[in-house]
C-alpha positions as CSV (number, residue, x, y, z in Angstrom):
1,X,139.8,122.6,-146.0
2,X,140.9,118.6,-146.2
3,X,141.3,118.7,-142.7
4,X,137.6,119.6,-142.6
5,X,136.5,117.6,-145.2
6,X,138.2,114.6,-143.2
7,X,136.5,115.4,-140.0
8,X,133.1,115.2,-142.2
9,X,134.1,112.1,-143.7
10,X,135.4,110.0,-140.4
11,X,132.0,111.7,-138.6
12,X,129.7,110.2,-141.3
13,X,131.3,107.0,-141.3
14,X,131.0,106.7,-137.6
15,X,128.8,104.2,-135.9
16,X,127.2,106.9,-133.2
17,X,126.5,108.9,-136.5
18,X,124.7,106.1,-138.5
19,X,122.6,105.0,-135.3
20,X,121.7,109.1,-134.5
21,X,121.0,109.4,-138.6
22,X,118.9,106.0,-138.4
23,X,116.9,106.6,-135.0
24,X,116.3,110.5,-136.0
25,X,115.0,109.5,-139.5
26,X,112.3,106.9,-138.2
27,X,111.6,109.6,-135.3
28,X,111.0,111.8,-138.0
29,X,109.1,109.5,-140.4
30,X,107.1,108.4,-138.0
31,X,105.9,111.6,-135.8
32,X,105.4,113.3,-139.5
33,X,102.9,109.9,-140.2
34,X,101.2,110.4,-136.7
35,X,100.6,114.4,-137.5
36,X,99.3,114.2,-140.9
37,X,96.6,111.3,-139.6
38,X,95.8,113.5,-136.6
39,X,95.3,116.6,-139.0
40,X,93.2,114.7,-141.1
41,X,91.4,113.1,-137.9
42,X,90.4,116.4,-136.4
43,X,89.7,118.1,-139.7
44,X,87.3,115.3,-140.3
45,X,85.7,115.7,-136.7
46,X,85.4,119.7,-137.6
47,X,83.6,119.6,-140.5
48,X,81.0,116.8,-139.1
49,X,80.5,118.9,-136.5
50,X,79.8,121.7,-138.6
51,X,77.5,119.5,-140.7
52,X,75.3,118.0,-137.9
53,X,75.4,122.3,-136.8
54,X,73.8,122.6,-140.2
55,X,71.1,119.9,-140.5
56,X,69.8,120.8,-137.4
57,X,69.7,124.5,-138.4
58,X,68.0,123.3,-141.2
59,X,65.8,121.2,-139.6
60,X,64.7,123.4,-136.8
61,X,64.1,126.1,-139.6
62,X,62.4,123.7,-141.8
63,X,59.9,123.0,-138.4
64,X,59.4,126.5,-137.5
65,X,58.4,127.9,-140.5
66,X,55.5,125.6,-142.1
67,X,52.8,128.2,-140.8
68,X,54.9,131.0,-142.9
69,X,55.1,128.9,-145.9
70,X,52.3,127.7,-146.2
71,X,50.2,131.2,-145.6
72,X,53.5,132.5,-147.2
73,X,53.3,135.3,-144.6
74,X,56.3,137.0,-144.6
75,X,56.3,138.4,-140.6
76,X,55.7,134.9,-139.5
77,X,59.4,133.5,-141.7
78,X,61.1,136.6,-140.5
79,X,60.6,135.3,-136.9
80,X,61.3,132.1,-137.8
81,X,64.2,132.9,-139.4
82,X,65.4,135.4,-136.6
83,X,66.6,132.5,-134.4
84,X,68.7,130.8,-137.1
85,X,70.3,134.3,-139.0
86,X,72.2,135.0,-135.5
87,X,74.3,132.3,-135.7
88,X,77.8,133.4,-136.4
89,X,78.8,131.5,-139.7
90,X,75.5,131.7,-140.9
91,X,76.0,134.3,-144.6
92,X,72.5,133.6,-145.8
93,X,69.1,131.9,-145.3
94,X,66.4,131.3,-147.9
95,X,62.7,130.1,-147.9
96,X,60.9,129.3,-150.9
97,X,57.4,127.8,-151.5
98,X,57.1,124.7,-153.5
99,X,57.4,126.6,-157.1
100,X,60.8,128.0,-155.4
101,X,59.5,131.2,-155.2
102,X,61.9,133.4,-152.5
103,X,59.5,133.9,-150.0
104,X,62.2,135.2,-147.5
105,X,65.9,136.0,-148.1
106,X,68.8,136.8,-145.0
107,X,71.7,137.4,-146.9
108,X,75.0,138.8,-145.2
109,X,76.9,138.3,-149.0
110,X,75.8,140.2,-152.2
111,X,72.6,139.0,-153.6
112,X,73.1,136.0,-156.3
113,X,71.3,136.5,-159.7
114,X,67.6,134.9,-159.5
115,X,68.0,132.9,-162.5
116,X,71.1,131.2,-161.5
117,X,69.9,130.8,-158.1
118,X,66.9,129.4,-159.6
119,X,69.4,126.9,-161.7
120,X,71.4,126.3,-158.6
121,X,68.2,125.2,-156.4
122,X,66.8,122.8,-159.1
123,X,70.0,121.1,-159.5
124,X,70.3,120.8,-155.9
125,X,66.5,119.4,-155.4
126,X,66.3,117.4,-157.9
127,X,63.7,115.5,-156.9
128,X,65.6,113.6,-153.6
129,X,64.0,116.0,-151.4
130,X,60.4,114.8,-151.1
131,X,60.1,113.8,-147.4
132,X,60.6,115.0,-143.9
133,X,63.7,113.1,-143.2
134,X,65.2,114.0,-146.7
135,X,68.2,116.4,-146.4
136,X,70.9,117.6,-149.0
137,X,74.3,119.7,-148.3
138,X,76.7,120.7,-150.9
139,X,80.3,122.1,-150.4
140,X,81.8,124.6,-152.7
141,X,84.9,126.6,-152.5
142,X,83.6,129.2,-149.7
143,X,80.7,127.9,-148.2
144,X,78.5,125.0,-147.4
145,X,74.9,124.9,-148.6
146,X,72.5,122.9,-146.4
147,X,69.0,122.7,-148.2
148,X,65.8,120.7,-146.4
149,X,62.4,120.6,-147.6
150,X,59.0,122.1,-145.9
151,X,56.6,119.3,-145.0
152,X,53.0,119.0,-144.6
153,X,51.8,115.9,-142.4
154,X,47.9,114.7,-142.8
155,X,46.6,111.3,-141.5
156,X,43.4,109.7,-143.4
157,X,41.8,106.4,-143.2
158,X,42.2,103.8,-146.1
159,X,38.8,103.6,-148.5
160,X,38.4,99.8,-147.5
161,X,38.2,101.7,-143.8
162,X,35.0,103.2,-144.2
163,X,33.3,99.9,-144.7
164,X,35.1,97.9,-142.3
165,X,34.4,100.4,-139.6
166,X,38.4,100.0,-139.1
167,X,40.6,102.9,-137.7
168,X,43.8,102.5,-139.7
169,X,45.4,105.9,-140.5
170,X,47.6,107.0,-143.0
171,X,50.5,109.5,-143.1
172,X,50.8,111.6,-146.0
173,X,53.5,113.9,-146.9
174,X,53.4,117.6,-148.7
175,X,56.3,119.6,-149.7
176,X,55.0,122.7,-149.2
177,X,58.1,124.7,-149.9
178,X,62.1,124.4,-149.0
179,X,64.8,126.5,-146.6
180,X,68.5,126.8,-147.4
181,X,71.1,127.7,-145.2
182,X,74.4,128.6,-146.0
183,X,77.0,128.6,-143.7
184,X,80.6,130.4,-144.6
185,X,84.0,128.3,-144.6
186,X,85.8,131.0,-143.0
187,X,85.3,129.9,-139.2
188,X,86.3,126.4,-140.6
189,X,89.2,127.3,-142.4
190,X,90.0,129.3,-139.3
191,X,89.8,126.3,-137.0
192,X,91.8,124.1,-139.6
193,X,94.9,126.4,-139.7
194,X,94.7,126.5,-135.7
195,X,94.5,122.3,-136.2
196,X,97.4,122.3,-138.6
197,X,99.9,124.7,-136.7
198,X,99.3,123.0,-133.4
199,X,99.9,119.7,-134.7
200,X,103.3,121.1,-136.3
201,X,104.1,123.1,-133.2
202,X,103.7,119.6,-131.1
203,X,105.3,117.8,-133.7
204,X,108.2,119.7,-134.2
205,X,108.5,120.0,-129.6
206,X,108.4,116.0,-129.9
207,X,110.9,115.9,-133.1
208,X,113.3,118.4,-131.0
209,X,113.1,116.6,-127.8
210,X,113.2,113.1,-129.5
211,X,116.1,114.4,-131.5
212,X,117.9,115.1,-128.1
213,X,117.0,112.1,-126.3
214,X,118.1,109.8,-129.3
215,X,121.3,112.4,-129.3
216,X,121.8,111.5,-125.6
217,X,121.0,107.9,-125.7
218,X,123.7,106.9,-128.7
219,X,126.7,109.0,-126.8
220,X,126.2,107.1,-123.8
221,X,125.4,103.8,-125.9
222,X,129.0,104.5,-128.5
223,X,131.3,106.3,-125.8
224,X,132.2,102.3,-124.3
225,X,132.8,101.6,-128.3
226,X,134.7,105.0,-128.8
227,X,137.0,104.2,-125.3
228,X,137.3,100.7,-126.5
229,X,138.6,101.5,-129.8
230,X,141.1,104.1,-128.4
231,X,142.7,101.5,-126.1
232,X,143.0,98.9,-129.1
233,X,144.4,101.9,-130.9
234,X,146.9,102.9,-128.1
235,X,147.6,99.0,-128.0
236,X,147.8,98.9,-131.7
237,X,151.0,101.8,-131.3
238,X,152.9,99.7,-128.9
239,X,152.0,102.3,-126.2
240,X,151.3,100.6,-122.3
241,X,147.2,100.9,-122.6
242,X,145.0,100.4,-119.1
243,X,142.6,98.1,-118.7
244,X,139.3,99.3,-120.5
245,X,136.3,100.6,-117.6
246,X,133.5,97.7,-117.9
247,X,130.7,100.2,-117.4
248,X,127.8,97.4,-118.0
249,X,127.4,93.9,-118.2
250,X,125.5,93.7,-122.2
251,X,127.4,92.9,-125.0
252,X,129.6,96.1,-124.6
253,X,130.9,95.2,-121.2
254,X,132.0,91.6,-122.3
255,X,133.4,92.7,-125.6
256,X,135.7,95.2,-122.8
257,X,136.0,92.1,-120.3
258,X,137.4,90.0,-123.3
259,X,139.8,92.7,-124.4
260,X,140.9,93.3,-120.7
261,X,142.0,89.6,-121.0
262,X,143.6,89.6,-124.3
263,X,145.3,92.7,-123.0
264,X,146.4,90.1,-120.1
265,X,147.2,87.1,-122.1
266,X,149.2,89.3,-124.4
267,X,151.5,91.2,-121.5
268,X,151.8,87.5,-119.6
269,X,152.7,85.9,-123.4
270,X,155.4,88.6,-124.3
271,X,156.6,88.3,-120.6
272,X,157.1,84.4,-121.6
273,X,158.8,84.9,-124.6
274,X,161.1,87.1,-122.8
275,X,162.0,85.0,-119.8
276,X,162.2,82.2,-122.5
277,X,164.6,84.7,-124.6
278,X,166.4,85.1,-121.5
279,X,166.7,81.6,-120.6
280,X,168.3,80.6,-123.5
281,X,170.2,83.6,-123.9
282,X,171.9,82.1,-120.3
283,X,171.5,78.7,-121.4
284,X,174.2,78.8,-124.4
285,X,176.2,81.3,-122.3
286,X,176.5,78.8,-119.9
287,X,177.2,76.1,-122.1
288,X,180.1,77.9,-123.0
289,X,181.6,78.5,-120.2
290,X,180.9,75.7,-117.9
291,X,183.7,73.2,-119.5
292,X,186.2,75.9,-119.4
293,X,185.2,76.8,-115.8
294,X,185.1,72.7,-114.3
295,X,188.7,73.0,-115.7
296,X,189.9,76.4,-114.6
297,X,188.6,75.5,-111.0
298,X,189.6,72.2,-111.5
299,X,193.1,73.9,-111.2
300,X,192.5,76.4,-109.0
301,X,191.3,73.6,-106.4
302,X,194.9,71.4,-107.0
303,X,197.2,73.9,-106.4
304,X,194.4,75.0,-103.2
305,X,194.9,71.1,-101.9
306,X,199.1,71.7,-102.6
307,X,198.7,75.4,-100.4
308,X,196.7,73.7,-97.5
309,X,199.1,71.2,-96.9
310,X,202.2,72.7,-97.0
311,X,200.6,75.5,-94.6
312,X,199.3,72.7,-91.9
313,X,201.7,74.0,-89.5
314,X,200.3,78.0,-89.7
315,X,197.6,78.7,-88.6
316,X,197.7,82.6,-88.7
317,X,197.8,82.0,-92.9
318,X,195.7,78.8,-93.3
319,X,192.3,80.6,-93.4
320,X,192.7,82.2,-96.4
321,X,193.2,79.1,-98.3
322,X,190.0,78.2,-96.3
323,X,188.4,80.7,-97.5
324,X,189.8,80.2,-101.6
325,X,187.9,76.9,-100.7
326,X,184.8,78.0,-99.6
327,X,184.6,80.3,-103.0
328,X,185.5,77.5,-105.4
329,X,182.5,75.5,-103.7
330,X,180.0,78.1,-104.5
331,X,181.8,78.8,-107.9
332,X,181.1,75.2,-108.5
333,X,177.6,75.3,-107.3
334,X,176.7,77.7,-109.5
335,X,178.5,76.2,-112.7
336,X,176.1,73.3,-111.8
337,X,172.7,75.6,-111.3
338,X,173.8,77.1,-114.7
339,X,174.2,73.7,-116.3
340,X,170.8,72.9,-114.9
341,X,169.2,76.0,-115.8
342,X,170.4,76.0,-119.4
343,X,168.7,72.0,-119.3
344,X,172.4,70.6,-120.4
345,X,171.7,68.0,-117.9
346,X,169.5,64.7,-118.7
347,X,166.0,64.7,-117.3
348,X,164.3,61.1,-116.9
349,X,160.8,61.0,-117.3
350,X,158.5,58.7,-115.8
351,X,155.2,58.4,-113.7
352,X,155.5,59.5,-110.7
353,X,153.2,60.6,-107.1
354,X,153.5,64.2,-105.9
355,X,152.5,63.1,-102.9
356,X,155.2,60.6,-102.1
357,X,158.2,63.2,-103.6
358,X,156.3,65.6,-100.8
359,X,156.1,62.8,-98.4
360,X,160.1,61.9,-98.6
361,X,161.0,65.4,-98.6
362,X,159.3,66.8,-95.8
363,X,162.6,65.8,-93.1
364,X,165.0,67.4,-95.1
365,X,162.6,70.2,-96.0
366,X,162.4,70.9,-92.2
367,X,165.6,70.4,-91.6
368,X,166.4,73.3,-94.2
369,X,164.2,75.5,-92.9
370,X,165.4,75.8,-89.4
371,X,163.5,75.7,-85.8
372,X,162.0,78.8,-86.9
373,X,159.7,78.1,-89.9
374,X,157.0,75.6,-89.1
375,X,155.9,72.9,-92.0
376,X,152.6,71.9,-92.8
377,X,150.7,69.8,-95.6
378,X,147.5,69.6,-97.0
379,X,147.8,66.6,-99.6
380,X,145.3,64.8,-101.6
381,X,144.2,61.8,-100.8
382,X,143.9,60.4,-104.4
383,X,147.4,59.6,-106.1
384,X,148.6,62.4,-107.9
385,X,150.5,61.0,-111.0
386,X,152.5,63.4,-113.5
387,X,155.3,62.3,-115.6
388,X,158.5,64.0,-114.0
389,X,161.6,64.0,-113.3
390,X,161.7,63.1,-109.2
391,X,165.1,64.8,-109.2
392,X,164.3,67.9,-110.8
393,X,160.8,68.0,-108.7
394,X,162.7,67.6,-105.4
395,X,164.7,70.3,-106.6
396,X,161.7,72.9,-107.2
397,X,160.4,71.8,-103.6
398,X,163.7,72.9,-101.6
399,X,164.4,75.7,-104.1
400,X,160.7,76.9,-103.0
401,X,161.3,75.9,-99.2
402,X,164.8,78.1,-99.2
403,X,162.5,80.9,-101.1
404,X,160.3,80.7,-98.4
405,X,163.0,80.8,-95.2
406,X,164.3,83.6,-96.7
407,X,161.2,85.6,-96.8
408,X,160.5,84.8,-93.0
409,X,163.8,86.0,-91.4
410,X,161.5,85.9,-87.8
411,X,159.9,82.5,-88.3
412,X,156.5,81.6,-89.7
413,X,154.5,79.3,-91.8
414,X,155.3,77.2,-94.9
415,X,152.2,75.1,-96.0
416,X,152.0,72.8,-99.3
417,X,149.4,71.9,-100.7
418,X,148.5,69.2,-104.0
419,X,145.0,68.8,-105.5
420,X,143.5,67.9,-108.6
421,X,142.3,70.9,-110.7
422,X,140.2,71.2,-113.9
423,X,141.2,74.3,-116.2
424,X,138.3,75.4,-118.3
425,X,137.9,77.5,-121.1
426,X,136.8,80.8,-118.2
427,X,139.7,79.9,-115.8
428,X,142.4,79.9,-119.1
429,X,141.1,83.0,-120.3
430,X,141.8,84.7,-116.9
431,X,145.3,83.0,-116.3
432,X,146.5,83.3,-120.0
433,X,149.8,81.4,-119.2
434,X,147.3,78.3,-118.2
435,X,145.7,75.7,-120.7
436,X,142.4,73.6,-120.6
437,X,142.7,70.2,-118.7
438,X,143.6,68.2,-115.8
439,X,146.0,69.1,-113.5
440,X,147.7,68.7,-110.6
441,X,147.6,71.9,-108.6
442,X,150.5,72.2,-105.8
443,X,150.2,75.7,-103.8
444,X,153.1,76.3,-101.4
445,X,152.4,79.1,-99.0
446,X,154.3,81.1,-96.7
447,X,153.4,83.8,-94.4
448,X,156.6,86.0,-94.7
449,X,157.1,89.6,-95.8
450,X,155.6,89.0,-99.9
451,X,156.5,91.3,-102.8
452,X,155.6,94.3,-104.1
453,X,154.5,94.4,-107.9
454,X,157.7,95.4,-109.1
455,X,159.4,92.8,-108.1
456,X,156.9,90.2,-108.9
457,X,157.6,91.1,-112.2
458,X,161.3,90.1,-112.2
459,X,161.1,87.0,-109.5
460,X,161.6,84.5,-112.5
461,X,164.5,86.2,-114.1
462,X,168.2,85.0,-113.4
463,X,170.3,86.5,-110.8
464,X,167.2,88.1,-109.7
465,X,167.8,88.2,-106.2
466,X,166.2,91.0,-102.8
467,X,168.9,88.7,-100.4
468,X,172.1,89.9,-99.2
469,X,175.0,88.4,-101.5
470,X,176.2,86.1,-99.1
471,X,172.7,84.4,-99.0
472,X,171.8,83.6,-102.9
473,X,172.8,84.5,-106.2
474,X,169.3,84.7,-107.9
475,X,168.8,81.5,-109.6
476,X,166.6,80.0,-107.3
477,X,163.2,80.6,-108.7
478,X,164.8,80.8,-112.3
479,X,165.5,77.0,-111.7
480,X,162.2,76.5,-110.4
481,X,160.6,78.2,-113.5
482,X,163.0,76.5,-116.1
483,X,162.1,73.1,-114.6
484,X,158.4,72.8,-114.5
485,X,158.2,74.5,-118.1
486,X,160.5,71.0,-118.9
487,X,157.8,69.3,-117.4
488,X,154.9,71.1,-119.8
489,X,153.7,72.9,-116.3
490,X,152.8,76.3,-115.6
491,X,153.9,78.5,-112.3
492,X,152.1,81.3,-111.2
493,X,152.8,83.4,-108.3
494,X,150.3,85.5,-106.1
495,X,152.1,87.5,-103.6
496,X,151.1,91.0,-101.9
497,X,153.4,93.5,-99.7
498,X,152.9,92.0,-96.0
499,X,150.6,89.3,-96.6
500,X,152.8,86.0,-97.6
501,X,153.2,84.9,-100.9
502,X,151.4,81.9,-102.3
503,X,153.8,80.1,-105.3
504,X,150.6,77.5,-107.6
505,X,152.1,74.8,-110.1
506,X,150.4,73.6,-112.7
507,X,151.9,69.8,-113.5
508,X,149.8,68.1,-116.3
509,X,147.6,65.0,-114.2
510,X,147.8,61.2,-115.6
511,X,144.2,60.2,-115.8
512,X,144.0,56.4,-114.3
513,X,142.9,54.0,-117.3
């Protein structure tokens, strides 16, 4: 029972509910509005019909029977009357002379009293009906009563005729007697009910159907809101959440489109803080241990030096010291990558080109890449200035370039590219890791085997590595990305399986003053 009570409470405080509620009740309102007027509107057209029916009734009765009234011949109303009596609602006809004497009565009803009939037809005359045009109806509860006097025409000259031999006639009116016809509601009341219960049937058809449509119409317009508000739920939970379906391109698909990239920014932003958490999670491990490794290996090498000289003379046992050596040469590289990677070591800011780092590079870059891998650039022609550290840029650039070799074991293409690029408000909201303003953009390209989206996902995290262990340790790109965040810069990386993998820096641009 609270369950239920629950459901009715969430259902009623729903937005599709509220819009159905609001669009029905207007429906309603207005279709009941529209039937009452068009009840009224025929109803009014019925009964003028009936009343022009009953003035001419009246008025071809009134015609047709001056030779009966006035002779008050009896045979000669009766087929006058004949004509008129026929007529289906007609429930009685009356012709009186001018006294309003009944000189002929049809009546279908029982006969009224003559004295109140007699009441009844004075208060009704009353003196308005004195001419051939005059007319009077009167509606009671059960009938209507058309009444029309009997008139006489004559034509005589004026007096002041006769002695100026003019021709000027003159109408003159009698009332000779009156006719009353009475015609019976019941065919009216008939076609009024018939009126009313169409209206309703039509109305009620419309109200059903509009009722559906309006049903139809808010599902489709709230299900985007109701799918919407289950991903920011989901989201909400902790729970990995899909991208929300942009089904339209109103108000509805943008409010999706802008959660889609809040989504984004979010995932890219807690994928920051984590690389970030990692970095200087490794950062003050390596600050602890690099002094105590320089000297362990500082030791290691001595008594190394001592073994190689007092084994000159063998030369079946002097590889192995060799090979101790080659180990504490890449234990020492990698004491110094960690040092560099947990930013121990001094960076020196100051303006400097791009172009001209890229420009100096370029023969060592080629020589590190072998016969194998062709190098190509695309720079700007405009100086690209960018306070940095020309060191620790060099060092992204061959870090990149051995990245790069790597990925083309058979040869291929390595291209770099600079420009200047303007992040606005749209391009940051798509690329959440980016902000608004100038900056140099440098794209290095290469056409090797690229990365599936797992990996991706992991290229910036230390000892990260795909290669063989003889080939990298997996600091590489880690260096890369610690750098150019010490430089305020972005890196982004857009890579697919088979198709190359294109590496875009964002350095912030010196504007010329």
């Amino acid at each position: 029972m609270y369950m239920n009570k629950n459901l009715g409470v969430k259902v009623k405080q729903s937005l599709g509910f509220r819009l159905f509620t609001a669009f029905a009740c207007v429906l309603i309102v207005v279709l009941s509005v529209y039937t009452t007027c068009s009840i009224m509107r025929e109803r009014k057209e019925v009964k003028k019909d009936l009343m022009r029916e009953g003035e001419m009734l009246a008025g071809l009765l009134a015609y047709y029977s001056k030779a009966g009234v006035f002779a008050e011949n009896i045979d000669l109303l009766k087929t006058a009357a004949e004509s008129i009596t026929i007529q289906k609602d007609i429930s009685r006809v009356s012709i009186y002379n001018a006294g309003l004497k009944a000189l002929y009565v049809f009546n279908k009803m029982p006969p009224e009293k003559q004295d109140k009939e007699d009441v009844y037809l004075k208060k009704m005359i009353s003196g308005d009906l004195t001419s051939a045009k005059s007319f009077k109806v009167i509606e009671t509860r059960k009938a209507f009563d058309f009444l029309k006097p009997v008139v006489l025409e004559s034509f005589h000259q004026k007096e002041e005729a006769l002695f100026f031999d003019k021709k000027d006639l003159v109408k003159k009116e009698t009332v000779i007697g009156y006719v009353r016809i009475v015609l019976d509601k019941s065919s009216y009341r008939t076609e009024i009910v018939s009126i009313l219960l169409n209206n309703i049937a039509i109305a009620f058809i419309f109200i059903l159907s509009g009722i559906v449509i309006v049903y139809l119409a808010v599902k489709k317009f709230t299900k985007p809101l109701a799918t919407l508000t289950e991903h920011m739920r989901l989201f909400g939970t902790g729970k990995y959440v899909e991208k929300a379906p942009v089904e339209s391109m109103d108000e509805i698909g943008k409010l999706a489109e802008a959660f889609n990239a809040m989504i984004e920014n979010l995932r890219k932003r807690e994928s920051e803080l984590r690389q970030a958490q990692k970095m200087e999670a490794l950062g003050r491990f390596a600050r602890g241990i690099a002094h105590d490794f320089n000297n362990i290996l500082a030791t290691i090498q001595g008594i190394v030096y001592i073994l190689k000289k007092k084994l000159e003379g063998y030369s079946s046992v002097i590889q192995y010291p060799e090979q101790i050596q080659n180990s504490l040469v890449k234990m020492q590289n990698l004491i110094k990558g960690l040092l560099r990677f947990s930013k121990t070591q001094a960076i020196y800011f100051q303006p400097a080109d791009i172009n001209k780092i890229i420009n100096k590079l370029i023969p060592f870059l080629k020589d590190l890449a072998g016969d194998t891998v062709n190098i190509e650039t695309s720079l700007s022609e405009d100086p690209l200035i960018t306070m940095a550290d020309e060191l620790q840029i060099e060092q992204v650039f061959i870090n990149l370039c051995t990245n790069a070799r790597d990925a083309m074991p058979e040869g291929g293409l390595f291209t770099i590219k600079t420009e200047s690029f303007n992040v606005d408000n749209e391009y940051a909201l798509k690329h959440p890791l980016t902000k608004p303003g100038r900056y140099i953009l440098i794209s290095a390209t290469d056409t090797g085997t690229g990365m599936n989206g797992e990996i991706k996902e992991k290229i910036f995290e230390p000892f990260f590595t795909t290669k063989a262990d003889s080939k990298g340790i997996g600091l590489g790109l880690s260096i890369v990305y610690g750098i150019i965040e010490q430089h305020k810069g972005y890196i982004d990386v857009d890579t697919e399986l088979g198709k190359g993998t294109v590496f875009k820096i964002f350095l912030p641009l010196m504007e010329k003053k």
